[in-house]
C-alpha positions as a Markdown table, in Angstrom:
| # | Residue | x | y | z |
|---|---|---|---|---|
| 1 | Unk | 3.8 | 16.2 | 27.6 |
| 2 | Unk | 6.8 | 16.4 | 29.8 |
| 3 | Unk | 10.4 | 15.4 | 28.2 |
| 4 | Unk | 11.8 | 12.0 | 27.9 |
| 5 | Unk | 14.9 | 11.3 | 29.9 |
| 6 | Unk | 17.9 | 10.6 | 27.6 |
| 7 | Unk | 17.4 | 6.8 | 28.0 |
| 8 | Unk | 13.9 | 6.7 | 27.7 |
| 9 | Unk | 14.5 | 8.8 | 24.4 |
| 10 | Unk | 17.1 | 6.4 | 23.1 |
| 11 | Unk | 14.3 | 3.3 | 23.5 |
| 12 | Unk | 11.1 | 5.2 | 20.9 |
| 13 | Unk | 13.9 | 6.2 | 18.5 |
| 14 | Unk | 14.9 | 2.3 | 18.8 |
| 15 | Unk | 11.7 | 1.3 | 18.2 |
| 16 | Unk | 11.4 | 3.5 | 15.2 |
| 17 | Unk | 14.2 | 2.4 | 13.7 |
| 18 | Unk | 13.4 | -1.4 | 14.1 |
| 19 | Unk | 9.9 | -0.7 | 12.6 |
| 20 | Unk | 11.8 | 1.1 | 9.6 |
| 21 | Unk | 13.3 | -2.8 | 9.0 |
| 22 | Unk | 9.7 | -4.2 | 9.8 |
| 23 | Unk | 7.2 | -6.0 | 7.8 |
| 24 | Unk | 5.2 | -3.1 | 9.4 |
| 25 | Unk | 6.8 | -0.9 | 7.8 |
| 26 | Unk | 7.9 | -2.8 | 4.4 |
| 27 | Unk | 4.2 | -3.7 | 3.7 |
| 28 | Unk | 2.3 | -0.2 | 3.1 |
| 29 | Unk | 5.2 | 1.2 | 1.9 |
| 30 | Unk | 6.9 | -1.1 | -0.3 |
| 31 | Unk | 3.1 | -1.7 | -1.9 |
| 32 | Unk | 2.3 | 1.9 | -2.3 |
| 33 | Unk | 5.5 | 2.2 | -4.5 |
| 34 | Unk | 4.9 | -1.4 | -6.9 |
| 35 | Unk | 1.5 | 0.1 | -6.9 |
| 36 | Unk | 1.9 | 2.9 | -8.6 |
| 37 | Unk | 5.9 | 3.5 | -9.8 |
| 38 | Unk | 4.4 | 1.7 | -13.3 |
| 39 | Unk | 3.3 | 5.9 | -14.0 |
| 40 | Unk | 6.9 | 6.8 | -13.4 |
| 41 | Unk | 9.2 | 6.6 | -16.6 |
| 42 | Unk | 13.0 | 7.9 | -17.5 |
| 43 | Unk | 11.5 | 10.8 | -19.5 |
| 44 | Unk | 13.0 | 14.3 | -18.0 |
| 45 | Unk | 9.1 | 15.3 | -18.0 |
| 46 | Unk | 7.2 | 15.6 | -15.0 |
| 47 | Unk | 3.9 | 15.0 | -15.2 |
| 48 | Unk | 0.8 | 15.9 | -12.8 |
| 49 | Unk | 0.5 | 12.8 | -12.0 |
| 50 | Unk | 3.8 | 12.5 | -10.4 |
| 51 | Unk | 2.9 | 15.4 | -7.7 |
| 52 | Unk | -0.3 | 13.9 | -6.7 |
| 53 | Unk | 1.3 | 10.8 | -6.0 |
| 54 | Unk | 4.3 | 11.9 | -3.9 |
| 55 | Unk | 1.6 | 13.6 | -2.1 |
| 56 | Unk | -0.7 | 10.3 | -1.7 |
| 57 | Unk | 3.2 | 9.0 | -0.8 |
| 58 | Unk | 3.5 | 11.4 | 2.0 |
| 59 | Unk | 0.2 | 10.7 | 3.3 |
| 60 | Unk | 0.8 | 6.9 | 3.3 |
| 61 | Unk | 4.2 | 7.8 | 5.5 |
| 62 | Unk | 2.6 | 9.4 | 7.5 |
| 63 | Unk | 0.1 | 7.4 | 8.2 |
| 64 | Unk | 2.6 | 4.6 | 9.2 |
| 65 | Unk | 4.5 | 6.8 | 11.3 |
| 66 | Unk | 2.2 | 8.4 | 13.8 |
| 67 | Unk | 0.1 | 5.6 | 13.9 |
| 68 | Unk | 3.0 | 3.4 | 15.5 |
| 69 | Unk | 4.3 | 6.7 | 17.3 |
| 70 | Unk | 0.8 | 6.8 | 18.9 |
| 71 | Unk | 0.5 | 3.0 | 20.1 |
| 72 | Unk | 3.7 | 3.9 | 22.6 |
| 73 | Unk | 2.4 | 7.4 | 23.7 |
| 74 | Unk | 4.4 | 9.1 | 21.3 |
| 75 | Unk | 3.3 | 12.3 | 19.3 |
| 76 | Unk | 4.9 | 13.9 | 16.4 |
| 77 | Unk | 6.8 | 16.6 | 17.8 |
| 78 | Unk | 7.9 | 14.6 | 20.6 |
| 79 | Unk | 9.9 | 12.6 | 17.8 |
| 80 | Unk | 11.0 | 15.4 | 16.1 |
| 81 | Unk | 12.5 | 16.6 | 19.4 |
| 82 | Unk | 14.2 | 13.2 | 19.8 |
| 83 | Unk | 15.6 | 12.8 | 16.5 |
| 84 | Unk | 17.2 | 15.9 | 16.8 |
| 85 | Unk | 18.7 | 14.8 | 20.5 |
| 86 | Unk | 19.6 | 11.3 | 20.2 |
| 87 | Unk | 22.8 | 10.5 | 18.6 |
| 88 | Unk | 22.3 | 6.6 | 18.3 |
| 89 | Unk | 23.1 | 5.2 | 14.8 |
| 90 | Unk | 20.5 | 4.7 | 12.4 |
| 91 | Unk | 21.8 | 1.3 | 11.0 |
| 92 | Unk | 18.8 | 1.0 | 8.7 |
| 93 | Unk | 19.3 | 0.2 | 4.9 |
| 94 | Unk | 19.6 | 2.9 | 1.9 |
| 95 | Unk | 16.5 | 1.5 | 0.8 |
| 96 | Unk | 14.8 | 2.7 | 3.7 |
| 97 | Unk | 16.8 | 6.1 | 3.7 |
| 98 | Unk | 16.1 | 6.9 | 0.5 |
| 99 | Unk | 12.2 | 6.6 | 1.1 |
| 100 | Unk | 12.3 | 8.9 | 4.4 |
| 101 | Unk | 14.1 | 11.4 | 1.8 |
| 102 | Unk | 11.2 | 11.0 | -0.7 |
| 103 | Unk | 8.9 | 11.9 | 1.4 |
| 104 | Unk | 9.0 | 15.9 | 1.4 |
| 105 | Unk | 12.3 | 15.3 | -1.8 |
| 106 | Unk | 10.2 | 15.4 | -4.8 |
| 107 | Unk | 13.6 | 14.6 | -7.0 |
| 108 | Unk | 14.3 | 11.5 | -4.6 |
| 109 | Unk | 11.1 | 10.4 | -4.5 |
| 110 | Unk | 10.4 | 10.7 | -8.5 |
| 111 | Unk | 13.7 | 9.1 | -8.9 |
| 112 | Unk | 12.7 | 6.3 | -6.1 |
| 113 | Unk | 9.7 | 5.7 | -7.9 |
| 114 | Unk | 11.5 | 5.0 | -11.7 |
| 115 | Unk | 14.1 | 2.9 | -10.1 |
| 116 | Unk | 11.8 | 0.7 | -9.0 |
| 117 | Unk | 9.5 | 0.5 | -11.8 |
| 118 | Unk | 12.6 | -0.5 | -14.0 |
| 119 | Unk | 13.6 | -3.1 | -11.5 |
| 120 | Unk | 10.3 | -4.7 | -11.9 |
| 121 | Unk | 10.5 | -4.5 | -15.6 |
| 122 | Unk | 14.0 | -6.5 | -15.4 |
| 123 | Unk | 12.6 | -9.1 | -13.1 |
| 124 | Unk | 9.9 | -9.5 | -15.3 |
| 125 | Unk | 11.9 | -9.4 | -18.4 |
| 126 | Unk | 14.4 | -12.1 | -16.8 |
| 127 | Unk | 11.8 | -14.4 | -16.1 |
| 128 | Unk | 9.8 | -14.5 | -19.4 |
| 129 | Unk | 13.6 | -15.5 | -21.1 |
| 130 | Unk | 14.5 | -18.1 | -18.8 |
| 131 | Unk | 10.7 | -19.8 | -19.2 |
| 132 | Unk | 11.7 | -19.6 | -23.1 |
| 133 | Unk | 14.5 | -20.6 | -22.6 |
| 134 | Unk | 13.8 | -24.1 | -20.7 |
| 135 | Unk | 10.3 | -23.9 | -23.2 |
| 136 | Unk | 11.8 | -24.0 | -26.0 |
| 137 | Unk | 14.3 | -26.6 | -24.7 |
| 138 | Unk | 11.7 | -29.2 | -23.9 |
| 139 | Unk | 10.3 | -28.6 | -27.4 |
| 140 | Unk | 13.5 | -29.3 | -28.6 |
| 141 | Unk | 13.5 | -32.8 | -26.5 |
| 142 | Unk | 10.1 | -34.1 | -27.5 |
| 143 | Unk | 10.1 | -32.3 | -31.0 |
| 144 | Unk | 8.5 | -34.3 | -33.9 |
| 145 | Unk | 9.8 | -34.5 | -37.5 |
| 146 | Unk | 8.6 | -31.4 | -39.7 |
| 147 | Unk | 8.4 | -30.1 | -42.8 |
| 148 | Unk | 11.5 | -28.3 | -43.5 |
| 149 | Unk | 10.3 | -25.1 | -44.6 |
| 150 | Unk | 7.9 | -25.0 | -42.1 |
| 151 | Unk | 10.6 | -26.0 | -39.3 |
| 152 | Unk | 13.1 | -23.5 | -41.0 |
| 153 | Unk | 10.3 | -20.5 | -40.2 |
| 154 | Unk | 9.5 | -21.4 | -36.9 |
| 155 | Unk | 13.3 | -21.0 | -36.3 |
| 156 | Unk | 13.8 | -17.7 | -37.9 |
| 157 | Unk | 10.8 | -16.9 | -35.3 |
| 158 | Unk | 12.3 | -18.0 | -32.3 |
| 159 | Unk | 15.8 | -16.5 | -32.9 |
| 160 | Unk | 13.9 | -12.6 | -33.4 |
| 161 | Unk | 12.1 | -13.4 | -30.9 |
| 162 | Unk | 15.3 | -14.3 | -28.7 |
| 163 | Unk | 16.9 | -11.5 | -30.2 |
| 164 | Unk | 14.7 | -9.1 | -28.9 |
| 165 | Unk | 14.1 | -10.2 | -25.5 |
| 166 | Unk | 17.7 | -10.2 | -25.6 |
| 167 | Unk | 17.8 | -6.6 | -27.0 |
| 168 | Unk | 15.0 | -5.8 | -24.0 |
| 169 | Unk | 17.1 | -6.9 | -21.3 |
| 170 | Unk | 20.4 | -5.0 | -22.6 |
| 171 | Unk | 18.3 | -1.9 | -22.8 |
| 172 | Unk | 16.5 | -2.7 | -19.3 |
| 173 | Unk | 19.9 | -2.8 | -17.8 |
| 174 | Unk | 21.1 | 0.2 | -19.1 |
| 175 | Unk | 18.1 | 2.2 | -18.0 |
| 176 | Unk | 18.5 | 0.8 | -14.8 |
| 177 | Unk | 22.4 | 1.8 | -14.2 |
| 178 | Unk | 21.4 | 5.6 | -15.2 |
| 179 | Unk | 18.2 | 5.3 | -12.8 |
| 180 | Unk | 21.0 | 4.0 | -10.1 |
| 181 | Unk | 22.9 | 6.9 | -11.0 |
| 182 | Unk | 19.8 | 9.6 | -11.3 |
| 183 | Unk | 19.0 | 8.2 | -7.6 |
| 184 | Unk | 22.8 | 8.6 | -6.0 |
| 185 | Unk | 22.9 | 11.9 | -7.7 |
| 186 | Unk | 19.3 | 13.1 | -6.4 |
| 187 | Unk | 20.6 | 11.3 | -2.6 |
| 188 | Unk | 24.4 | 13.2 | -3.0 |
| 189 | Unk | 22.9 | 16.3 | -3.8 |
| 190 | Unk | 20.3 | 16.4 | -0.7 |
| 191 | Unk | 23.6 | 15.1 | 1.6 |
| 192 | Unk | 25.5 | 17.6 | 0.1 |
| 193 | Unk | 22.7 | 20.8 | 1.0 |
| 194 | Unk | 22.3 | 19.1 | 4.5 |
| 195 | Unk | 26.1 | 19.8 | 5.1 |
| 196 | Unk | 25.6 | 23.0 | 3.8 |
| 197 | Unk | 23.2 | 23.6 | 6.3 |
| 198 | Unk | 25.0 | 22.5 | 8.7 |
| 199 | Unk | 27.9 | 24.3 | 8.6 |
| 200 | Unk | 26.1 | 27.9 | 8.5 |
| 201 | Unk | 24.2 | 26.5 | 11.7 |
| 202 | Unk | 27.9 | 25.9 | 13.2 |
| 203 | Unk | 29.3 | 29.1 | 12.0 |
| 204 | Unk | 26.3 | 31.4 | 13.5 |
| 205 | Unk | 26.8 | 29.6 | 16.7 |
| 206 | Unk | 30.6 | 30.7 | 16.6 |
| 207 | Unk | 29.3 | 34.0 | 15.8 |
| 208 | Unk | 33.6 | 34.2 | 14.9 |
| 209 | Unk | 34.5 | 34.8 | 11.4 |
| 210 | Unk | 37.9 | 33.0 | 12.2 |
| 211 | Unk | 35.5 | 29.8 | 13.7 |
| 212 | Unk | 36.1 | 26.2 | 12.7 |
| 213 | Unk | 33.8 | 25.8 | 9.8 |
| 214 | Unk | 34.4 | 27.3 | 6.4 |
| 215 | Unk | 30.8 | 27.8 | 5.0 |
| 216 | Unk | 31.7 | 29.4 | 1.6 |
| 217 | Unk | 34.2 | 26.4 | 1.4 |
| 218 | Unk | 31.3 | 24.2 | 1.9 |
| 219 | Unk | 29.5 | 25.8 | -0.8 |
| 220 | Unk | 32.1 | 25.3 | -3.1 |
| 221 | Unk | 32.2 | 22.0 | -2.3 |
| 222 | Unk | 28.6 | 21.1 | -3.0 |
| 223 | Unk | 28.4 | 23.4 | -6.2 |
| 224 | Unk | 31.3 | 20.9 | -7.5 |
| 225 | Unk | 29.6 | 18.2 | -6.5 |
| 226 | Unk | 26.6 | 19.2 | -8.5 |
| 227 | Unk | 28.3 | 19.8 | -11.7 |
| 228 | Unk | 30.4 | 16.6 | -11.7 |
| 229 | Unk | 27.6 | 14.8 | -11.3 |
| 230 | Unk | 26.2 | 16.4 | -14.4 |
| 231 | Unk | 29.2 | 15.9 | -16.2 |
| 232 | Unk | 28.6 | 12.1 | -15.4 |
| 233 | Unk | 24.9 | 12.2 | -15.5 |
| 234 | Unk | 24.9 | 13.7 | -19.3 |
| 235 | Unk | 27.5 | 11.4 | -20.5 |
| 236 | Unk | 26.1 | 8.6 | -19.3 |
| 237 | Unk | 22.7 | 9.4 | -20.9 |
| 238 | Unk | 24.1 | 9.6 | -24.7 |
| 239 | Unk | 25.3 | 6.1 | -24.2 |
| 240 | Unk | 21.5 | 4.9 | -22.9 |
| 241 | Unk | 20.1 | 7.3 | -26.0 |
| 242 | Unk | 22.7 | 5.7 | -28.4 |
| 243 | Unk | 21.4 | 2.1 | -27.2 |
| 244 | Unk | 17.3 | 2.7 | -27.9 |
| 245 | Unk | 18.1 | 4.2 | -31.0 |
| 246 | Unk | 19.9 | 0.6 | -31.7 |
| 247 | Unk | 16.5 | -1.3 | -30.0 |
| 248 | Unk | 14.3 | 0.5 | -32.5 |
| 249 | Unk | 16.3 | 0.1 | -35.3 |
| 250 | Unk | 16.1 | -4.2 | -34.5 |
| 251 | Unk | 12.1 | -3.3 | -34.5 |
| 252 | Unk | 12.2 | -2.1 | -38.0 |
| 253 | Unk | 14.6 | -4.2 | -39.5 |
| 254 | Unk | 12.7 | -7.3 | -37.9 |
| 255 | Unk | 9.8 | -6.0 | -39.8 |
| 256 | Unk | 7.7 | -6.1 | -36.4 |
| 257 | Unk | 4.7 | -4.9 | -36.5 |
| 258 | Unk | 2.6 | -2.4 | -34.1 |
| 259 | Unk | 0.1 | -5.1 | -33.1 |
| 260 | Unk | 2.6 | -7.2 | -32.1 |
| 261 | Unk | 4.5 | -5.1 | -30.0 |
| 262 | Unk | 1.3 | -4.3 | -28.1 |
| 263 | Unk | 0.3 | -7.7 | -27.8 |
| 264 | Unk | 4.2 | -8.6 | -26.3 |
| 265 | Unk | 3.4 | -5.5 | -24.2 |
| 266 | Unk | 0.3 | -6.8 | -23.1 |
| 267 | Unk | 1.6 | -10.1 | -22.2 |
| 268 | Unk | 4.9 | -8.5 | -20.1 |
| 269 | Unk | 2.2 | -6.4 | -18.1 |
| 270 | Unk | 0.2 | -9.2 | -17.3 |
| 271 | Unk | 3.2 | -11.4 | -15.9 |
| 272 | Unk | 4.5 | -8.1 | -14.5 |
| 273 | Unk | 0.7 | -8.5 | -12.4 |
| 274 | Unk | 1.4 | -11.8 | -11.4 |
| 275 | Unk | 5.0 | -11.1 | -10.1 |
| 276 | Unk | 3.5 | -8.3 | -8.0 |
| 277 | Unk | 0.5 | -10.3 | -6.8 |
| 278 | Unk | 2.8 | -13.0 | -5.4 |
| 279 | Unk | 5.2 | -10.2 | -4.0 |
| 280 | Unk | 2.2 | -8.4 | -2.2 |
| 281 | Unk | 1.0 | -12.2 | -0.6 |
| 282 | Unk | 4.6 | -13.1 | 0.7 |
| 283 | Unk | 5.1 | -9.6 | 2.4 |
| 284 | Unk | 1.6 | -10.4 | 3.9 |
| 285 | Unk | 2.6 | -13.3 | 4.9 |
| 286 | Unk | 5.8 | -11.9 | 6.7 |
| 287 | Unk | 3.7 | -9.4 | 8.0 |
| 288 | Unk | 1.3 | -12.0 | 9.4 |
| 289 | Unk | 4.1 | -14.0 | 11.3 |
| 290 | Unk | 5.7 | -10.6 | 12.2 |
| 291 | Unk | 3.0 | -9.9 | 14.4 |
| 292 | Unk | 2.2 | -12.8 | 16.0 |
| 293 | Unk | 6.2 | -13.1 | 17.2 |
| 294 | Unk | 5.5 | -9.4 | 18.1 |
| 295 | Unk | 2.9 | -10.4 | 20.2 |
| 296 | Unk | 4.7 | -13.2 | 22.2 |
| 297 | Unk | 7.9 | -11.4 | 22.5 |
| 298 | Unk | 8.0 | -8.1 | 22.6 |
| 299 | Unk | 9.9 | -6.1 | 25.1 |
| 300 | Unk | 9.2 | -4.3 | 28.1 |
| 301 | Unk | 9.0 | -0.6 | 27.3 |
| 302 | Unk | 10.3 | 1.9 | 30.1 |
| 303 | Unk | 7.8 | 2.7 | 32.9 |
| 304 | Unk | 7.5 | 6.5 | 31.2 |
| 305 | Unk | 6.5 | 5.0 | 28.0 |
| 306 | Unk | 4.5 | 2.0 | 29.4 |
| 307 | Unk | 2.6 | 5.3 | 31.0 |
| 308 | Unk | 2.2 | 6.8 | 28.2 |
| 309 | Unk | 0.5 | 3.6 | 26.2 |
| 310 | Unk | -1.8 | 3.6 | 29.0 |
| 311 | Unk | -2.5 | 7.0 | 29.2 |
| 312 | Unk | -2.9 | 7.6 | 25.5 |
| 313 | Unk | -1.8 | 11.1 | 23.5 |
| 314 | Unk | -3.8 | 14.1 | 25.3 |
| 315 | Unk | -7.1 | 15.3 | 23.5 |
| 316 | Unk | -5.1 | 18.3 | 21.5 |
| 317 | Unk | -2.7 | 16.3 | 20.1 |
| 318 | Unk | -4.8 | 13.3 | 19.3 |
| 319 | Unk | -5.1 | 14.4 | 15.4 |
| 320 | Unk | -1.2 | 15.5 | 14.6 |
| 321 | Unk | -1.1 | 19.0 | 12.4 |
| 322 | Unk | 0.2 | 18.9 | 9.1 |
| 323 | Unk | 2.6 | 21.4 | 10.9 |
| 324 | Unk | 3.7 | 19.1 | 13.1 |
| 325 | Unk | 3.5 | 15.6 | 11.1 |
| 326 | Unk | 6.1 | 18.4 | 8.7 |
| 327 | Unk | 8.4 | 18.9 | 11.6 |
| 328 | Unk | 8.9 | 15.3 | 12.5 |
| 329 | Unk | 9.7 | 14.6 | 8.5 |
| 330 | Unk | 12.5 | 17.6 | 8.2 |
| 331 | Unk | 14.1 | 16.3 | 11.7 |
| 332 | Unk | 13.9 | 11.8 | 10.6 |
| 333 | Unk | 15.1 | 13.2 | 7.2 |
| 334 | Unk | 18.0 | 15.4 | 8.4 |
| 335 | Unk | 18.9 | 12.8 | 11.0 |
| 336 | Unk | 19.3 | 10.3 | 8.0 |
| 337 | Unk | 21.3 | 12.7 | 6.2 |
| 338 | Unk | 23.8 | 13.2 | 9.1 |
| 339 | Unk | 24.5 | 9.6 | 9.2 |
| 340 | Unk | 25.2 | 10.4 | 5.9 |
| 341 | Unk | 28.0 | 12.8 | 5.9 |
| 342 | Unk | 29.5 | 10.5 | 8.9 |
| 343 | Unk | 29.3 | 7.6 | 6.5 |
| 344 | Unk | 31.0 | 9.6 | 4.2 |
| 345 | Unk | 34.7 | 9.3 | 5.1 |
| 346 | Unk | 34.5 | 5.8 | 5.6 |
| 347 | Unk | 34.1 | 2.8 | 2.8 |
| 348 | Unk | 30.3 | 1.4 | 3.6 |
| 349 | Unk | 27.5 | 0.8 | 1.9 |
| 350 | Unk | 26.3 | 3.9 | 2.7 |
| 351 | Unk | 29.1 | 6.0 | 1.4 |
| 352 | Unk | 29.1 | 3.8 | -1.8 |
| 353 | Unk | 26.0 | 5.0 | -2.5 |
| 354 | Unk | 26.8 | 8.9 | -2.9 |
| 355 | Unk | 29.1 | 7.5 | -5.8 |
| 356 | Unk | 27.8 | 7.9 | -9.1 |
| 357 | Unk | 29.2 | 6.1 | -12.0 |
| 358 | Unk | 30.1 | 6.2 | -15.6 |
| 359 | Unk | 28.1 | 3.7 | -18.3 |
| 360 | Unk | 30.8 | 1.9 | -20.7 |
């Protein structure tokens, strides 16, 4: 297919970017990862599992991508081309950046997929205590007279019982701040190599070893990075060690059994199921409603493009090669990088997010 002129260009990677903050987008992939980030845990192992299911990841990306590439015309190296051309700003959220990472950053994406899994655990966690909580309150309200051993046991019951869940959310949260970390460390690390990369690109092109860009300085500067984040990283995991040594030392002295810890277990997972059920119907829902205002209101793509959706992607490139489908994911994720490094002298989101952080 013939090049896009630069305005023509600017409108698919528009449209790109506003499908990246779409139902559309936020439906396949957002349920792909609650549907499977439960295998995903803060052990440093990594399993089989994991590899096969950042490859069913990949396939599920691009799926959504060139699928919604090929309803305007548009094929996968035509996008690659125009990621690499286009200099408009991203201005999607890290949420979103950090799953175009994932996609060919096995680190990002296994550290995507515990981050969420422990987010999920906390919601559900949260909510189980608060229905206790306003429970145990009613019972309070309406409570008959009892037997005074008998009452006296059923209150040693409900404070281990609040204990723990309150032990369980301490240790949730804690696991989720050195996930946060893990993740900014994994996303600081890929920035860092992109500016690496950059900067030998720029000094070839100078072909002057007096040019503008320093690329052993770079080097230096992302080796640095690396090891302070260890530093940070390692410390920061003694105090999370330190605090389940302290939950399993409650288990014992609470005299809790095996069979009850499954059955509490067994009771999270299946309220954990019934969060995720009602999240998977609302996105639906969204996604529902997002297309039928799509449908009414969309605008008026450029008469190349409107040309293209008529004409449909020629016979060859009908079925995109893994080759290609590869080259549009290096340019999307080096383009998000970029906005990266911009982002980085500045005090956004973004650039907040490359910040790791020490546990008290």
């Amino acid at each position: 297919m013939a090049d896009l002129a630069q305005r023509d260009s600017e409108w698919v990677f528009d449209f790109v970017m506003n499908l990246f903050q779409s139902p559309a987008w936020e439906v396949p992939i957002m349920g792909f990862i609650d549907d499977n980030c439960a295998s995903f845990d803060t052990d440093d192992e990594n399993k089989f599992i994991y590899t096969d299911l950042h490859s069913q990841f990949r396939d599920t990306v691009d799926g959504v991508l060139t699928a919604n590439l090929a309803e305007i015309g548009i094929t996968a190296s035509d996008f690659a081309d125009i990621c690499t051309k286009c200099r408009h700003s991203t201005d999607v959220s890290m949420a979103v950046i950090n799953q175009i990472l994932a996609i060919d950053d096995f680190l990002t994406f296994k550290k995507l997929m515990v981050k969420r899994n422990l987010e999920l655990d906390l919601e559900v966690i949260t909510a189980v205590r608060e229905a206790n909580q306003a429970k145990a309150t009613t019972e309070s309200d309406s409570k008959e007279e009892v037997e005074n051993d008998e009452q006296e046991e059923n209150d040693i019951d409900d404070c281990v019982e609040d204990y723990w869940m309150e032990m369980d959310l301490l240790y949730k949260q804690e696991e989720m701040e050195q996930a946060e970390l893990e993740a900014a460390i994994a996303l600081s690390i890929a920035v860092e190599e992109e500016r690496f990369r950059l900067a030998s690109v720029q000094a070839k092109a100078a072909e002057d070893k007096h040019g503008l860009v320093d690329v052993e300085q770079v080097q230096q500067s992302v080796q640095r990075g690396k090891q302070q984040a260890e530093e940070i990283f390692q410390r920061n995991k003694q105090v999370l060690a330190s605090q389940k040594e302290k939950h399993k030392e409650f288990q014992e002295q609470a005299d809790i059994s095996d069979a009850e810890i499954r059955k509490r277990a067994e009771y999270l997972k299946a309220q954990r199921d019934r969060i995720l059920d009602k999240k998977k119907k609302e996105r639906e829902s969204k996604l529902h409603s997002y297309e039928k205002e799509l449908k009414a209101s969309a605008p008026e793509p450029p008469p190349s493009i409107a040309q293209r959706i008529q004409d449909g992607p020629p016979p060859h490139e009908a079925n995109e090669s893994d080759d290609r489908r590869k080259a549009l994911r290096i340019a999307l994720a080096r383009r998000m990088k970029q906005e990266l490094i911009e982002a980085a002298s500045g005090d956004d989101d973004k650039n907040q997010a490359l910040q790791p952080t020490v546990l008290p």
